[in-house]
N, C-alpha and C positions, 0 to 999 in steps of 0.2 A: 941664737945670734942671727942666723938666717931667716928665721920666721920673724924677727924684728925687723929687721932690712927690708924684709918683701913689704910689709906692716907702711914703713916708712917710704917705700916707692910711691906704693900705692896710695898714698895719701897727696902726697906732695907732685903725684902725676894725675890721680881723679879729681883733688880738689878746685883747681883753677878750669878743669874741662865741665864741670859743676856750673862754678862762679860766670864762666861764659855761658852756657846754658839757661842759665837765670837773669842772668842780664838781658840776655837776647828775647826771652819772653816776656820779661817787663816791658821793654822795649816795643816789642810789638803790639802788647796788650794782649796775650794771647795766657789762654786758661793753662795751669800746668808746673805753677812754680810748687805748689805744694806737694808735686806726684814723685818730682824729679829731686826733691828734699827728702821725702819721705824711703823712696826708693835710696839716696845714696844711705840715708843711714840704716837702713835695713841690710844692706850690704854688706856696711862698717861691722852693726853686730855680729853678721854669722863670722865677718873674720877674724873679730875677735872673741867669738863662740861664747855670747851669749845667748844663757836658754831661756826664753821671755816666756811668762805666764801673765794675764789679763785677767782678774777676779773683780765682779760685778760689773755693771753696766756702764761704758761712757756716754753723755748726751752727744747724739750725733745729728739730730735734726734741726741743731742751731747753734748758733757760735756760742762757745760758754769760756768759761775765763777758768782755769783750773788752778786749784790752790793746793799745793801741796811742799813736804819736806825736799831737803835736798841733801845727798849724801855723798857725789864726786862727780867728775869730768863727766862720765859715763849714764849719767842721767838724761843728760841733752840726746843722745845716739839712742839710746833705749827710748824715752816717750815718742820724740819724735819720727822713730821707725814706726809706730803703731799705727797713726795719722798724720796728716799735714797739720801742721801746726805752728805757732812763734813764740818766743819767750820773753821775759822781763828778765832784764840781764845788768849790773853793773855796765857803767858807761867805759870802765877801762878795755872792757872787752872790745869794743868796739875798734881801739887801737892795734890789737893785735895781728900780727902776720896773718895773712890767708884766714884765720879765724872768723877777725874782724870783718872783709869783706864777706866772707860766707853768711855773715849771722846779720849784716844787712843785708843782702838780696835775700834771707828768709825773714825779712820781717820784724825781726827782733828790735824790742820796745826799750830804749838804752834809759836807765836813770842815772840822775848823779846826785846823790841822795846830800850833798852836801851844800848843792843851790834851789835852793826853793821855787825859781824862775823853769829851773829847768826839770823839776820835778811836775811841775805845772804841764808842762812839755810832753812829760811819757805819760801823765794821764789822759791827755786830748791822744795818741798816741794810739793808745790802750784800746779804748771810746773806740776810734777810728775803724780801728783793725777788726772789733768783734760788731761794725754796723756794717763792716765789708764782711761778714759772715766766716771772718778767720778766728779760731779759737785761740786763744792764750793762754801760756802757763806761767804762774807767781811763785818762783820757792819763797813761801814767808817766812824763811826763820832767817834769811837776809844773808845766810854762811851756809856751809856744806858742816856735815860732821863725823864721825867716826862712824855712824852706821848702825848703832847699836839704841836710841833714841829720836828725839822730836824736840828740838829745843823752843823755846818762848818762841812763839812769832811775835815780831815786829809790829809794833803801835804803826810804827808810821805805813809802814806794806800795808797793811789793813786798815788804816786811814786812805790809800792810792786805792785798795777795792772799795771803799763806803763812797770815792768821790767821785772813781769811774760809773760807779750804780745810779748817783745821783744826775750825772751829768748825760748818763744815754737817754733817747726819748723813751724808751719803755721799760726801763731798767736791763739788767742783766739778769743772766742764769750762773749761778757761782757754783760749782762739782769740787768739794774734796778728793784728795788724791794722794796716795800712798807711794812709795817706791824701796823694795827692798831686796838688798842680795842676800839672798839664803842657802847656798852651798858651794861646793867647788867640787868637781868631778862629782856631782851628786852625794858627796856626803854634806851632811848639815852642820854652816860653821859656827862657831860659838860667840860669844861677846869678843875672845881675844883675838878672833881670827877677821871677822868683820869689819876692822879697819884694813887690813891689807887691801879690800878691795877699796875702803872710801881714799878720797882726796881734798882734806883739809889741813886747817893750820898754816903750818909755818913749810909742808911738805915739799921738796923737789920733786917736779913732776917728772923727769926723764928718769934718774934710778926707780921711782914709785911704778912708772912706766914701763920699763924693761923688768922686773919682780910679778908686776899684774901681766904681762904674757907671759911668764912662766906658771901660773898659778891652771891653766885648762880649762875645760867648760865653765862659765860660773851660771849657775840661777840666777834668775832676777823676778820678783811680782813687782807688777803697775796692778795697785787695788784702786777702787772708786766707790767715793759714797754717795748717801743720797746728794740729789741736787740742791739748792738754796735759791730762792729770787729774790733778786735785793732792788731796790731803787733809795729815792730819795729820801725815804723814811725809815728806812734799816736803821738801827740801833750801832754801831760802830763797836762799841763795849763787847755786844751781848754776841755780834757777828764774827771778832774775834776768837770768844771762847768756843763759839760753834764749831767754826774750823779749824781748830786746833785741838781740840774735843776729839772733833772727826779724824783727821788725818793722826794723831797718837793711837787712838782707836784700830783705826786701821792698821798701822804701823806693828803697833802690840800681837795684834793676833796673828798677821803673819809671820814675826819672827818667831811664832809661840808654835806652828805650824798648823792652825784653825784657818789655815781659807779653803775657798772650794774651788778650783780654776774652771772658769765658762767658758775662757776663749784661750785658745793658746796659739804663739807663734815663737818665729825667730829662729 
């Protein structure tokens, strides 16, 4: 109960000292919004004692758009503690308390997958963000899920990567990407216990909330696979299956316990 409360001070006292922080360097034009993002969630994870592992290489010598699974809240905290980074996020986000403004002054690319106009929107968006040399991350399967698979990615998400490739001047660089929790107090948990830590469906996130900090250290791998160059001539079909190919791939063999960790943090 008290390691909740401190949880929830802290949040709702660092968040807005954050949001001014970030404002104020947009503001000036001054380099650092992605240090002061990256650093608060790096912080969020130790306190909420995540153990991060990084198997294979990210591109880091140029903005790349990452495409990977998504499995709960805790994805956002975890990649973007690695590096500076912004995400493709449902437009309701954007609405939300303290969330919302957080997740625009990082950048974050809002769709509303339900107007075409404004889908138009987050791909010039998208473009923007990776010609300004900020990486981007796509969960394509378009929902979060119990943790235990990779569901279809989304036609249309992967139709929003075939047209941001098409529409930058030199195409882009596309990196599969994995994400997965694999124990709690370092034992390794099974199909039934790996929804505990995901947040899908139909879930209330405050009790799902107050359960996941009881639950202790958990694991987590961010895997990466080969990189992809797409532009305007990428095959859409054949780029779908690649990434999704990829990122199951990857997915599989870490819950199977076959990675190898190269970089480790958190």
């Amino acid at each position: 109960m008290l390691y909740s409360l401190f949880i929830a001070v802290f949040f709702f006292t660092m968040t807005p000292l954050v949001i001014a922080a970030q404002w104020i360097i947009g503001k000036l034009g001054l380099p650092g919004w992605g240090t002061v993002a990256s650093g608060y969630y790096a912080v969020l994870c130790k306190l909420l004692r995540f153990k991060i592992r990084v198997v294979g290489v990210p591109v880091r010598d140029r903005a790349v758009l990452f495409v990977s699974n998504h499995v709960s809240w805790a994805d956002i905290l975890v990649i973007g503690s690695i590096a500076p980074i912004a995400f493709v996020s449902k437009a309701e986000v954007g609405n939300w308390p303290l969330v919302g403004p957080t997740a625009r002054l990082q950048r974050t690319v809002f769709v509303d997958r339900s107007r075409r106009q404004q889908t138009g929107d987050a791909i010039a968006d998208m473009v923007q963000r990776l010609e300004s040399d900020i990486s981007v991350v796509l969960f394509a399967e378009g929902t979060s899920n119990d943790g235990n698979r990779v569901l279809p990615f989304r036609s249309a998400l992967i139709g929003v990567v075939r047209e941001a490739a098409s529409r930058a001047e030199s195409g882009i660089i596309i990196q599969p990407m994995s994400i997965s929790y694999t124990s709690i107090h370092g034992i390794p948990m099974g199909r039934q216990h790996r929804p505990l830590i995901a947040w899908y469906g139909d879930l209330d996130f405050m009790p799902h909330f107050k359960a996941f900090l009881r639950r202790g250290v958990i694991d987590v791998v961010v895997s990466y696979g080969e990189p992809i160059a797409a532009d305007a001539t990428t095959d859409r079909k054949k780029l779908a299956r690649q990434l999704e190919s990829a990122v199951r791939g990857l997915t599989t063999s870490t819950l199977l316990g076959r990675t190898r960790p190269l970089h480790a943090g958190g």
